[in-house]
C-alpha positions in Angstrom: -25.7 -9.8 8.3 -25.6 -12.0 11.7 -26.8 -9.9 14.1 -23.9 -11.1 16.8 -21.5 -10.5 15.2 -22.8 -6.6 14.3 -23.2 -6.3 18.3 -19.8 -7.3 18.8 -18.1 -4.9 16.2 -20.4 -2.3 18.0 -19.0 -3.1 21.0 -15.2 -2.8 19.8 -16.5 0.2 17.8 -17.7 1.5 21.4 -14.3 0.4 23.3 -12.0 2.8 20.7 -14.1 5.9 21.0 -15.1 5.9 24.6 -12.3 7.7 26.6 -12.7 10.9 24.3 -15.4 13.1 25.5 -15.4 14.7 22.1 -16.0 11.5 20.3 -19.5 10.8 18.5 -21.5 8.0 19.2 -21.0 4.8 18.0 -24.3 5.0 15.8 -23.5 8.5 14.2 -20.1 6.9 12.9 -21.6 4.1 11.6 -24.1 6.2 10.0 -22.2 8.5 8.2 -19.7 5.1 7.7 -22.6 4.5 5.3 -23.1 7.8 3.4 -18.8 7.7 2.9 -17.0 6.6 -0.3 -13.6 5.8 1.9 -12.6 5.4 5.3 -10.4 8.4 4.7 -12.6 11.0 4.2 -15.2 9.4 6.9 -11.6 10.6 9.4 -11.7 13.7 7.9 -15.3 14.1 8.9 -15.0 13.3 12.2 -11.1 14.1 13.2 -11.5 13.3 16.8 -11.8 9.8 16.4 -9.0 7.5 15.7 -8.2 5.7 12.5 -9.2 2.2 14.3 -12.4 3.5 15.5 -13.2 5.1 11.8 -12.1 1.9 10.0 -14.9 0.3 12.1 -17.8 2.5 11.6 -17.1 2.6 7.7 -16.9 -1.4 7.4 -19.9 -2.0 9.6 -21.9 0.9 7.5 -20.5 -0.1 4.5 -21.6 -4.0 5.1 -25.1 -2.6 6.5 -26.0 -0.7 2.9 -24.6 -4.2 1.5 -21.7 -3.2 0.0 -19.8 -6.1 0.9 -16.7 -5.7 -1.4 -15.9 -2.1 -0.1 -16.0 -3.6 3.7 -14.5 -6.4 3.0 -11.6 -5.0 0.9 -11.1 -2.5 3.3 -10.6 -5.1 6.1 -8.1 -6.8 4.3 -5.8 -4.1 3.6 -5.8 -3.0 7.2 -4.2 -5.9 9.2 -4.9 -4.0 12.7 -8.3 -4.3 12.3 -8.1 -8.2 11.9 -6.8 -9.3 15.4 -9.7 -10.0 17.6 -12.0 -13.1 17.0 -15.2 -11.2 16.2 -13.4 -9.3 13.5 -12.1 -12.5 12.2 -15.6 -14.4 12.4 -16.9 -11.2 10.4 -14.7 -10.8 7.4 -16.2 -14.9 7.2 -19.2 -13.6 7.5 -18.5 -10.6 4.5 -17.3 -13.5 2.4 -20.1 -15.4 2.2 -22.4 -12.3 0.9 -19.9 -11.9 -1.9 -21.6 -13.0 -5.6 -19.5 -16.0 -7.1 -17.0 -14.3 -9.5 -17.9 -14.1 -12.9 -14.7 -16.4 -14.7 -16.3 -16.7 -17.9 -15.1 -12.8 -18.6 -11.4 -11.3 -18.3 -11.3 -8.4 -15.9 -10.6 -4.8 -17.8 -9.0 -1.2 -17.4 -10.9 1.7 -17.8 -10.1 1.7 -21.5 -12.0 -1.9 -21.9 -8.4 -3.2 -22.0 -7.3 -6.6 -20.4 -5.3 -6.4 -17.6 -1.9 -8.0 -16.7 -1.6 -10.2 -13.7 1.9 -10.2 -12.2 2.4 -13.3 -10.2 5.2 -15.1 -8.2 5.9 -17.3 -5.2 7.0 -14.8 -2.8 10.6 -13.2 -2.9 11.0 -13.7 -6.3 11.2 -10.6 -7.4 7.9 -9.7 -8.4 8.2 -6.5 -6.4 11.3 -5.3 -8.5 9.2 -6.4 -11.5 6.1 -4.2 -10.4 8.6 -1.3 -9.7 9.9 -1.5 -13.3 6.4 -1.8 -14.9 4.7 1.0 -12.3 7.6 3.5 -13.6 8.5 2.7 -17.3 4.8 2.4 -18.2 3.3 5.0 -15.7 1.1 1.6 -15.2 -1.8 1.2 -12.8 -0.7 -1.3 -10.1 -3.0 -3.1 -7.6 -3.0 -5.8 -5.7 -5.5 -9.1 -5.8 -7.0 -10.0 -2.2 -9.1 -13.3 -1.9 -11.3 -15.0 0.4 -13.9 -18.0 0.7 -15.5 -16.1 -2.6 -12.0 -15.9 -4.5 -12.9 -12.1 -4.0 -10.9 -9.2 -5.8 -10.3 -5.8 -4.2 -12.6 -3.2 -5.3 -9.8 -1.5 -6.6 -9.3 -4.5 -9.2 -12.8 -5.5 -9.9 -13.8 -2.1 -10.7 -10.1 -1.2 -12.3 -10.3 3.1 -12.2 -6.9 2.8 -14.1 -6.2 4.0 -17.9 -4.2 1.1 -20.1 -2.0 -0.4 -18.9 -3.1 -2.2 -15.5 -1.3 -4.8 -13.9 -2.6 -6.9 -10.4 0.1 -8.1 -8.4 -0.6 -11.9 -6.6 1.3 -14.7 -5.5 -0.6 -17.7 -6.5 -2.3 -18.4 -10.3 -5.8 -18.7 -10.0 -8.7 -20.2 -12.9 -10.1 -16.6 -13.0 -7.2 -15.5 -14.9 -7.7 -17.5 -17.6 -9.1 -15.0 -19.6 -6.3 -12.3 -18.6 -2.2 -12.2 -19.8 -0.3 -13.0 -16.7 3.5 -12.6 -16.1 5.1 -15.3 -14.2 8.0 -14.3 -12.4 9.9 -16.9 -11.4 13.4 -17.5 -9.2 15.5 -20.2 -8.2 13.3 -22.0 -5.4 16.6 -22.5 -3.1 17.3 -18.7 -2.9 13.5 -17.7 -3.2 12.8 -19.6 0.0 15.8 -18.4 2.3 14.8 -14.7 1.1 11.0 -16.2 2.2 12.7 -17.9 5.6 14.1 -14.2 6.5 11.3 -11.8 5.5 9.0 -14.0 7.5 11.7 -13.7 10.8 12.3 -10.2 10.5 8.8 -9.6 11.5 8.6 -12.8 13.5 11.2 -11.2 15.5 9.4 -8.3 16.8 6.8 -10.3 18.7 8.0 -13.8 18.9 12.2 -13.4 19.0 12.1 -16.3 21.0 11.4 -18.3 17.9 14.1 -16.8 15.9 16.9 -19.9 16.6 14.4 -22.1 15.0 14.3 -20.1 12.0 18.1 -19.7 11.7 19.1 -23.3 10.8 16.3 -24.9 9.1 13.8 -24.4 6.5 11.7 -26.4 7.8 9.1 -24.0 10.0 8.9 -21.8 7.2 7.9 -24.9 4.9 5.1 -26.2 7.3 3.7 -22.6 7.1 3.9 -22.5 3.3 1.7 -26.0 3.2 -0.8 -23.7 5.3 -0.8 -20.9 2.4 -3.0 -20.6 -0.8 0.3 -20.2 -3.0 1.8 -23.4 -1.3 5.6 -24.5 -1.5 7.7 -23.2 -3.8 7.4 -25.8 -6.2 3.6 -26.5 -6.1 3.8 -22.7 -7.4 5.6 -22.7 -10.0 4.0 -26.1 -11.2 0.4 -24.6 -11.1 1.5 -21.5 -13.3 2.7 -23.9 -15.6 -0.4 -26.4 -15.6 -2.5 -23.1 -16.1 -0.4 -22.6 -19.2 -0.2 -25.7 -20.3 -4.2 -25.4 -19.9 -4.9 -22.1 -21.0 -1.4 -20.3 -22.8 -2.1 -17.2 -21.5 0.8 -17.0 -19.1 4.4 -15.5 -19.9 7.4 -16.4 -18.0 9.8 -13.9 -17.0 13.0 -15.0 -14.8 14.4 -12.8 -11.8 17.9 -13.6 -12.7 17.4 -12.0 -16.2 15.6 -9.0 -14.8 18.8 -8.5 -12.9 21.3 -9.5 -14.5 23.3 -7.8 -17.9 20.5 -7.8 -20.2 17.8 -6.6 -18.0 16.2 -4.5 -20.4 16.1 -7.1 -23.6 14.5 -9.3 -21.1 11.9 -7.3 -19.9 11.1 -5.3 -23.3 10.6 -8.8 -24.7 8.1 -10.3 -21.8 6.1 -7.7 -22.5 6.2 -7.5 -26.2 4.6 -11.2 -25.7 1.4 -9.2 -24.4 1.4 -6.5 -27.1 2.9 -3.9 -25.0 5.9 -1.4 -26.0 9.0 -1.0 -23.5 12.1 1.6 -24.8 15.2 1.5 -23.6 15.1 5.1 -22.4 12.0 4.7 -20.4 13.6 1.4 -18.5 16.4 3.0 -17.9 14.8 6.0 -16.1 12.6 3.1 -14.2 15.5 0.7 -13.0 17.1 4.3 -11.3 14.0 4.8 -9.4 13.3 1.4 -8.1 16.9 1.1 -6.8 15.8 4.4 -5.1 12.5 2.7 -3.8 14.1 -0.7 -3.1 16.4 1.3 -0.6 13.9 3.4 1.0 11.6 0.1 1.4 14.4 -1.5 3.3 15.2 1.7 5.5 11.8 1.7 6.5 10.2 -1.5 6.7 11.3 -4.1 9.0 10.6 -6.9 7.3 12.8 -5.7 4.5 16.0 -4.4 6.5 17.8 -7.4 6.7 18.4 -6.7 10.3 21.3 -9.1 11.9 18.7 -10.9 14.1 20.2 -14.5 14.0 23.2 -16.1 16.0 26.4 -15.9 15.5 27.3 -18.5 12.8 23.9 -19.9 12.4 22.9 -20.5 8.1 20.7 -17.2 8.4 23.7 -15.7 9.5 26.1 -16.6 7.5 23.2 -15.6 4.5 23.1 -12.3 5.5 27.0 -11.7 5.6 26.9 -13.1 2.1 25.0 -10.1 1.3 23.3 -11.1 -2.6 23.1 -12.9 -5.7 22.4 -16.9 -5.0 23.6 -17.7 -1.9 21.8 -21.6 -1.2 24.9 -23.4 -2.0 27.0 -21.8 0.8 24.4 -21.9 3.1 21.8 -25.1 3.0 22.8 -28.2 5.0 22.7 -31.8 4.1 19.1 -31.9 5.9 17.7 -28.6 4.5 18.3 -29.9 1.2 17.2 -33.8 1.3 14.1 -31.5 3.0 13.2 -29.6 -0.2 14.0 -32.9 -2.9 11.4 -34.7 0.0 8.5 -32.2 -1.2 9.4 -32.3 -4.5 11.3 -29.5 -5.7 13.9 -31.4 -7.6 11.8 -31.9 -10.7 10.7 -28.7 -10.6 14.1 -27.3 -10.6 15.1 -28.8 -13.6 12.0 -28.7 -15.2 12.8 -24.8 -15.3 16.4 -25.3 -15.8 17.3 -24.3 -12.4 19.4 -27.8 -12.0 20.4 -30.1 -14.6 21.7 -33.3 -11.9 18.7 -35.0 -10.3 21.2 -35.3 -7.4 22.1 -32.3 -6.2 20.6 -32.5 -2.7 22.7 -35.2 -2.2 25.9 -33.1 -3.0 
């Protein structure tokens, strides 16, 4: 491990803890940060330091006994601990200890069993998806984080879940090909004004001076998804298809059918496609408690409140006031439209039956 960048960890490590008297040092957290399984029960052990201070000591012990995967996972899951440059420079430096993932092997459950990778461009409903699975099935859920090393969590490469597991993502990757994977899939126009709000909503609570640029154009919020592993929405969507098309491992489930009357045909048979058995009885019990979640989410997250943040009149507005179901065609202007045939969503649109006139920018 680069020796700078451990001294200037320690040195953050050192800023959290010193103005509490009752604090250990720096060198006894990062020792018993070692000898800990989690960063939770490393807080237990010492409860007078804060949860920053604790997350430290366990990565840099963790990364010191070599256990790159358990730092580096944790790093990723906690976003506070990944704003200052040394931080940055060191989950870099985590990544390139990492082994090269094995692709040559599909990753299993507990009970030797394949698991199911859930994926979507985002806002496509692979959260309602994930809801219906995590509560019909009693499923294992987790999430895939990647780096440099196309690195899984430890929670999915060491899967502690009994049959059946599924691995939520939004981009298909080469190391699925051994794996069944869901694609969830949504009507690109909608998916990327749900996208354009969820990414102002929490925009707005540092930056709200950018929020008029993000009312009337989707064309910040497609520069940032060129910047993104899972790319626009329609170089999504095309990969999943090249990967099955390559592969035929992948099958393709449709928000709008998830959704709409016949919800439960749709999903019983996506999954009956991967060998797994969904009654109509356990969905229905499973569609009552994600509404419940879905509501609670948006309650307490700001990201998903759908907070009037826009103004007065602007095409995020007027989206909002709309309230749901596909909203692009009241809402996209002549510009946001050419915009999205220019990248080349217009094929895929009707490639997946989303739009049957080449045109319809134009409209």
């Amino acid at each position: 491990m680069d020796d700078q960048l451990h001294s200037e960890l320690l040195g953050l490590l050192t800023d959290t803890i010193e103005d509490n008297e009752d604090a250990p040092s720096s060198d006894a957290l990062i020792s018993a940060g070692k000898e800990h399984d989690d960063v939770d029960s490393l807080k237990q052990a010492f409860p007078s330091v804060d949860q920053r201070a604790a997350a430290l000591a366990f990565v840099i012990g963790q990364a010191d006994q070599e256990r790159y995967e358990a730092a580096l996972s944790y790093m990723v899951r906690v976003g506070s601990l990944t704003g200052k440059e040394p931080v940055r420079n060191f989950i870099k430096a985590l990544n390139a200890q990492l082994p090269e993932p094995d692709f040559d092997q599909p990753y299993v459950d507990l009970d030797g069993n394949p698991v199911t990778f859930v994926v979507s461009f985002p806002r496509s409903g692979n959260t309602h998806l994930i809801q219906l699975l995590t509560h019909s099935l009693r499923a294992g859920i987790a999430t895939a984080h990647f780096g440099n090393r196309a690195h899984f969590s430890r929670k999915v490469r060491t899967i502690g879940y009994r049959s059946p597991v599924f691995v939520k993502d939004h981009g298909i990757r080469d190391a699925y090909r051994h794996n069944p994977v869901i694609y969830q899939h949504r009507d690109g126009r909608d998916s990327l004004l749900s996208f354009n709000d969820f990414t102002a909503q929490g925009t707005n609570r540092s930056r709200p001076e950018d929020i008029p640029a993000l009312s009337d154009s989707l064309g910040p919020v497609i520069e940032r998804l060129k910047k993104t592993n899972y790319g626009t929405w329609n170089e999504n969507v095309d990969a999943a298809l090249a990967h099955h098309d390559k592969y035929g491992n992948v099958v393709i489930s449709r928000y709008d059918d998830l959704t709409g009357p016949n919800a439960f045909a749709s999903l019983r048979d996506t999954l009956a496609a991967i060998n797994i058995e969904l009654t109509e009885k356990a969905y229905a019990a499973a569609s009552e408690r994600s509404q419940k979640n879905a509501t609670r989410l948006r309650s307490q997250n700001v990201q998903w409140g759908k907070a009037p943040i826009y103004p007065e009149g602007s095409m995020m507005d007027r989206w909002l006031k709309i309230g749901s179901g596909s909203r692009w065609r009241a809402v996209l202007s002549a510009e946001d439209k050419s915009l999205l045939h220019s990248i080349g969503m217009t094929e895929t649109l009707m490639k997946i039956g989303y739009e049957t006139n080449e045109d319809w920018w134009r409209a």
